[in-house]
N, C-alpha and C positions, 0 to 999 in steps of 0.2 A: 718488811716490804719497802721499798725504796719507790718513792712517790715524785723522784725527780722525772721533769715530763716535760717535752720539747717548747722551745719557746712560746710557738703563735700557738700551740696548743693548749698551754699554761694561758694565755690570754684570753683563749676562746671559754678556758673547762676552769679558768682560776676559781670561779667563785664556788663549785662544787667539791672543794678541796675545803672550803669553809663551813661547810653548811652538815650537823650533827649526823646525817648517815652516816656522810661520810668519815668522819674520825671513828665511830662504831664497826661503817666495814675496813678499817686498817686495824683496828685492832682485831678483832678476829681473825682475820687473816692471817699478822704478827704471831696469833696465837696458835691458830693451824699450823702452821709452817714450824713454828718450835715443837710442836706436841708430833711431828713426825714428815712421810715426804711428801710435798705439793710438788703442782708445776703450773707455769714453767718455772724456771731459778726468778729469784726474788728480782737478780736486776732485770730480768726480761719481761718482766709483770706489761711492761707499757712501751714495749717495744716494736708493735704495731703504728703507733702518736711516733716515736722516737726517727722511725726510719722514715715516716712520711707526712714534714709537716702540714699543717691545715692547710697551706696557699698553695700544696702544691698537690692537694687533694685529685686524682680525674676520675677515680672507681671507688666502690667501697665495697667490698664481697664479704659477708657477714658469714662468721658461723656463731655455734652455739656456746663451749665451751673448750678448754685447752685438751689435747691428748692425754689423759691419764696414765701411761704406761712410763717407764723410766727412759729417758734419752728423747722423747719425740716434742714434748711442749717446747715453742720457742717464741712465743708469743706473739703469731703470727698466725690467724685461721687458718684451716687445711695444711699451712707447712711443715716439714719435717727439715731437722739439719742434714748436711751432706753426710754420706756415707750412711744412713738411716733407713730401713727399709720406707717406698714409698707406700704408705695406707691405703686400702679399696678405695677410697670416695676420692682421695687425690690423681688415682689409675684413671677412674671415670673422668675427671675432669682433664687430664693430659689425653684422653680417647676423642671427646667430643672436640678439644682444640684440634687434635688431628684431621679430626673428620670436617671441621669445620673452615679449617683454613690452611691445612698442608704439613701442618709442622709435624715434625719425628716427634715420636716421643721419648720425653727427659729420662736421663737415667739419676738424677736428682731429684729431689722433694722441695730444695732450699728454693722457699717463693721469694727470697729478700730483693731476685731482679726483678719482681715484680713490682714490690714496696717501693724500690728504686725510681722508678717510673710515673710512683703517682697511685698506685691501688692499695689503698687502705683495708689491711686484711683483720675485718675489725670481729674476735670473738664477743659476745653479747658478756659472759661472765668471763674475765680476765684470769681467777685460778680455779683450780682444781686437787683435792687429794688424791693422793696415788690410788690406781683399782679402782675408782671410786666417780665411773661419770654425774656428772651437774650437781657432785656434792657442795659445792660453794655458791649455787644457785642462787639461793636464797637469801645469801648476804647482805646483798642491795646492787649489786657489779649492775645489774640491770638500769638500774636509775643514772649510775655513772654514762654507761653507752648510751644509752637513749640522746643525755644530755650531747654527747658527741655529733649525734645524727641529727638532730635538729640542728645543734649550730652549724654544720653544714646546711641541711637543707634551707637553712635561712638567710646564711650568709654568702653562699657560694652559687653560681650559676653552673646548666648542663654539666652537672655529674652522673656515672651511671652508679646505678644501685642496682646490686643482683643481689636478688632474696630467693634462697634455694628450701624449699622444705618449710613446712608448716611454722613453725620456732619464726627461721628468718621473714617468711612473706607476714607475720605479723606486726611488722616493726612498718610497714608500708604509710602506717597510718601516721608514723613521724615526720613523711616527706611528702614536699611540694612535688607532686606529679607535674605541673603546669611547668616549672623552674626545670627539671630534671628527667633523668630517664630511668625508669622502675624495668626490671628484667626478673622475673618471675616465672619456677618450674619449681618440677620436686628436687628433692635433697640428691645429690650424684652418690647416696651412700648406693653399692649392689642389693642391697631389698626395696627401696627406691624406685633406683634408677633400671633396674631389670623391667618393670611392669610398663615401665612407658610414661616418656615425660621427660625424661632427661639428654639420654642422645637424641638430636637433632633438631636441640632448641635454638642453636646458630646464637647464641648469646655473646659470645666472642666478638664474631664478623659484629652484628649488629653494634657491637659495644664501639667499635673502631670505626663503622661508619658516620655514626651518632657524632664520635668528639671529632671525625674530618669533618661533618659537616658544619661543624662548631667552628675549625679554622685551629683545631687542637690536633696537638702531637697524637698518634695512635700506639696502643698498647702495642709491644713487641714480647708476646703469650708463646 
């Protein structure tokens, strides 16, 4: 695993790189990854930090863990690479953009213009074995993100946080609501998002009025 990770975010998460879980979850991982296939590829473990650093933080869309299937982890929540088919929960979420503010929907998956931007597409556990959803769960990857989300929430002002699905609206408790803007529904997966709750949460718009009213650039979703 390659542990090299963007500067202010090495400044923010440095001291978590020192502290005994964490040497425990790099070797296991190290060791996963040799004993057969994980994802995403080793150098895209923190490629979420990589494409968007801490200052330039405005959203942070949590999922749970990477795509287990071969070609789709890129270490990026809900993203797939170009040319990749796009996943149900990703459909849902390109739906309710539609629905919510006009746009066509992408015949891409690649969220990196997103990351571009400012939305830190941050999974809770960073890998995953092949076949094998939240097999790396347990690692510790958890203690890693967390610390992520608090030094946001501590150190940064009006961010929005969207917590989709039971997994992500538990991380709520990490962040300054007072400082920030919490965006909370169920998960856009189709058994979800079918029952009610997901389209027509206007999370988008609301997300884009929020940092205009802030005097902040607005996501272009």
């Amino acid at each position: 695993m390659d542990v090299k990770i963007e500067p202010t975010w090495k400044q923010q998460l440095g001291a978590e790189f020192d502290k005994p879980y964490f040497a425990t979850l790099a070797e296991q991982v190290r060791q996963a990854y040799r004993m057969g296939p994980c994802f995403p590829p080793s150098r895209l473990v923190f490629n979420a930090f990589n494409l968007c650093p801490f200052n330039e933080v405005k959203v942070v869309i949590m999922g749970q863990d990477p795509y287990h299937e071969p070609g789709q982890a890129m270490g990026l929540s809900f993203s797939v690479p170009e040319g990749v088919a796009i996943p149900p929960s990703l459909q849902n979420i390109f739906k309710e953009i539609q629905a919510d503010l006009g746009k066509p929907l992408p015949t891409s998956g690649d969220l990196t213009r997103w990351a571009s931007q400012g939305v830190l597409l941050l999974n809770a556990t960073l890998t995953v074995q092949a076949h094998a959803a939240n097999s790396h769960q347990g690692l510790g990857w958890s203690v890693f993100t967390d610390a992520a989300i608090r030094a946001l929430s501590a150190h940064r002002e009006h961010l929005v946080f969207m917590l989709w699905g039971g997994y992500a609206r538990s991380k709520r408790s990490l962040i300054d609501g007072q400082r920030h803007l919490i965006l909370e529904s169920v998960h856009p997966s189709p058994l979800s998002a079918n029952r009610g709750g997901w389209f027509g949460n206007h999370h988008f718009s609301r997300c884009n009025a929020y940092l205009r009213s802030h005097g902040l650039t607005e996501i272009d979703w």
